[in-house]
C-alpha positions, 0 to 999 in steps of 0.5 A: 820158898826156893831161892831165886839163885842157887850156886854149888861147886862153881869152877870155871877153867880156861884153856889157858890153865887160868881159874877163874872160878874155885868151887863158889857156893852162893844162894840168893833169896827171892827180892833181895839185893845182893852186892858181890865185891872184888878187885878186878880179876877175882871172878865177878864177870865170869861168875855173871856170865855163866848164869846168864849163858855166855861163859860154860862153867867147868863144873858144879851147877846153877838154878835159876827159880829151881830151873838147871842153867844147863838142861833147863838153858831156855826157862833159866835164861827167860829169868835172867836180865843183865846189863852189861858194864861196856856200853854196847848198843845198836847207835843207829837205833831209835831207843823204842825199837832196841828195847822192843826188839829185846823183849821180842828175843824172849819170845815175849809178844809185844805189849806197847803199855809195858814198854811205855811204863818201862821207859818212863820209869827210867825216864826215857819216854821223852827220848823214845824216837832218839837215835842211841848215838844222840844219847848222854852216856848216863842215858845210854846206861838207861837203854842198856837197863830197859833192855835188861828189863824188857821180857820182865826177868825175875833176876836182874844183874848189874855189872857196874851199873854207875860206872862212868857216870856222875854222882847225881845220876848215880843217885838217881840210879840207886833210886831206881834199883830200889824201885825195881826190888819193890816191884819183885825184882831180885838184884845182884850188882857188882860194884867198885863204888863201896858206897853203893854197895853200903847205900843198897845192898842187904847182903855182901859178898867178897870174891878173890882169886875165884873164890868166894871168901865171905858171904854176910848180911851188911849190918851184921858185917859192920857189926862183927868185923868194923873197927870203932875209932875213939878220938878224944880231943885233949885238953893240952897236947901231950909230948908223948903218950904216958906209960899208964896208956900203953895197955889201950895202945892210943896214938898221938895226932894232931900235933899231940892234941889228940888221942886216937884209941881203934878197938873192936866194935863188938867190945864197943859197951865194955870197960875198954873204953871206959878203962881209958878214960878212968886212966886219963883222969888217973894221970891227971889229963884232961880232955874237952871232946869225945868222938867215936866213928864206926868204919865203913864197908870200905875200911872192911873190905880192904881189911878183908882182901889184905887179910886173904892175901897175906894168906894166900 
């Protein structure tokens, strides 16, 4: 099946001499969720809005379900929903009449059926005649997502779809970019929130300083790059950590009542771990607890970005 997105050679350079874009490869698969992250200025914006038609790439090419950004403009855009991150909308709309009216630019025929089932899916048909200026910022993010959804794209992108709002609705906004991949739509969401990104996504990109440096499923990620950490919880503290220890290299904390070994988390099942724990029992310490933690997306993505820069 052709991929619903497919990136080659992407470079964008602005007159000012600023790259934004150096040479990105990206292919997204039809029904996937995909998290591209990256600090503020890495391209993530830019990137969006070359494929949706608002940016003129410099170079390479983007297809949307096989249609060319560029020579095929009206078809590749007819697939593409997005929803901006700044919340901009007509104040003086009623909610109705703004989501119809953005399924009409389309050239999509009106369907009040679709509408109404759009709205309550997002849980604004009770505030279909409400002005947007009447609306809570949470619910304002709602229209902009109908908006999006309005001429039924195949290919929807967020760009920081929970910023700005609480953690309930967060959640409740997780739980609709789940709904709307199991209806067919493909997802790409750019996100400060790593939460998010380990919550939903089923790959992960990283994106610094215009290039695309890492593109992985998200469990094999956590598995090939994470960290595990093993605590052991001393029986008495220590004063120091014994000489027979320095090949695990463990630190002291919790004032010498704790033992805290990071190893790799592919070597999780080999004698590392094991090794330690025959050469306390060899030194004569004793411990009461074991506990092992695996690091977060978080742990890896800063890991990741430190590790690019200091090779930059």
């Amino acid at each position: 099946m052709e991929p619903i997105l497919a990136i080659s050679g992407l470079t964008k350079t602005y007159a000012s001499g600023l790259t934004a874009l150096d040479g990105v490869d990206l292919t997204i698969d039809r029904g996937e969720i995909f998290a591209l992250l990256g600090p503020n200025g890495a391209g993530k914006t830019t990137l969006i809005s070359i494929v949706c038609g608002i940016v003129t790439p410099s170079g390479g090419s983007v297809r949307v379900a096989g249609f060319d950004i560029a020579r095929d403009y009206r078809q590749a855009r007819f697939r593409t929903g997005l929803v901006p991150q700044e919340l901009s909308t007509d104040a003086f709309e009623r909610v109705i009449d703004t989501v119809r009216f953005s399924r009409g630019l389309f050239g999509r025929r009106r369907d009040d059926a679709v509408i109404e089932q759009l709205l309550t899916d997002l849980s604004l048909w009770d505030k279909r005649d409400s002005k947007i200026m009447a609306l809570s910022g949470g619910m304002k993010r709602r229209v902009l997502i109908a908006k999006a959804l309005a001429h039924e794209p195949e290919l929807l992108f967020l760009d920081e779809p929970t910023a700005g709002v609480d953690v309930e609705l967060r959640r409740d906004m997780w739980r609709l970019v789940r709904g709307l991949r199991a209806r067919g739509t493909t997802i790409i969401l750019t996100t400060h929130y790593i939460e998010e990104a380990e919550e939903m996504a089923d790959r992960v990109g990283v994106i610094l300083k215009g290039r695309l440096i890492l593109v992985e499923e998200k469990t094999a990620l956590m598995k090939k790059l994470g960290k595990r950490t093993l605590t052991v919880s001393l029986s008495e503290p220590l004063a120091a950590v014994p000489p027979t220890l320095a090949a695990w290299a463990p630190v002291l904390k919790a004032e010498g009542t704790e033992l805290e070994y990071v190893f790799d988390a592919a070597a999780s099942e080999r004698p590392g771990v094991a090794g330690m724990l025959r050469a306390l029992s060899d030194a004569g310490i004793g411990y009461k607890d074991l506990n092992t933690q695996q690091s977060s997306l978080e742990d890896i993505f800063v890991g990741l970005l430190h590790g690019e820069g200091a090779r930059a």
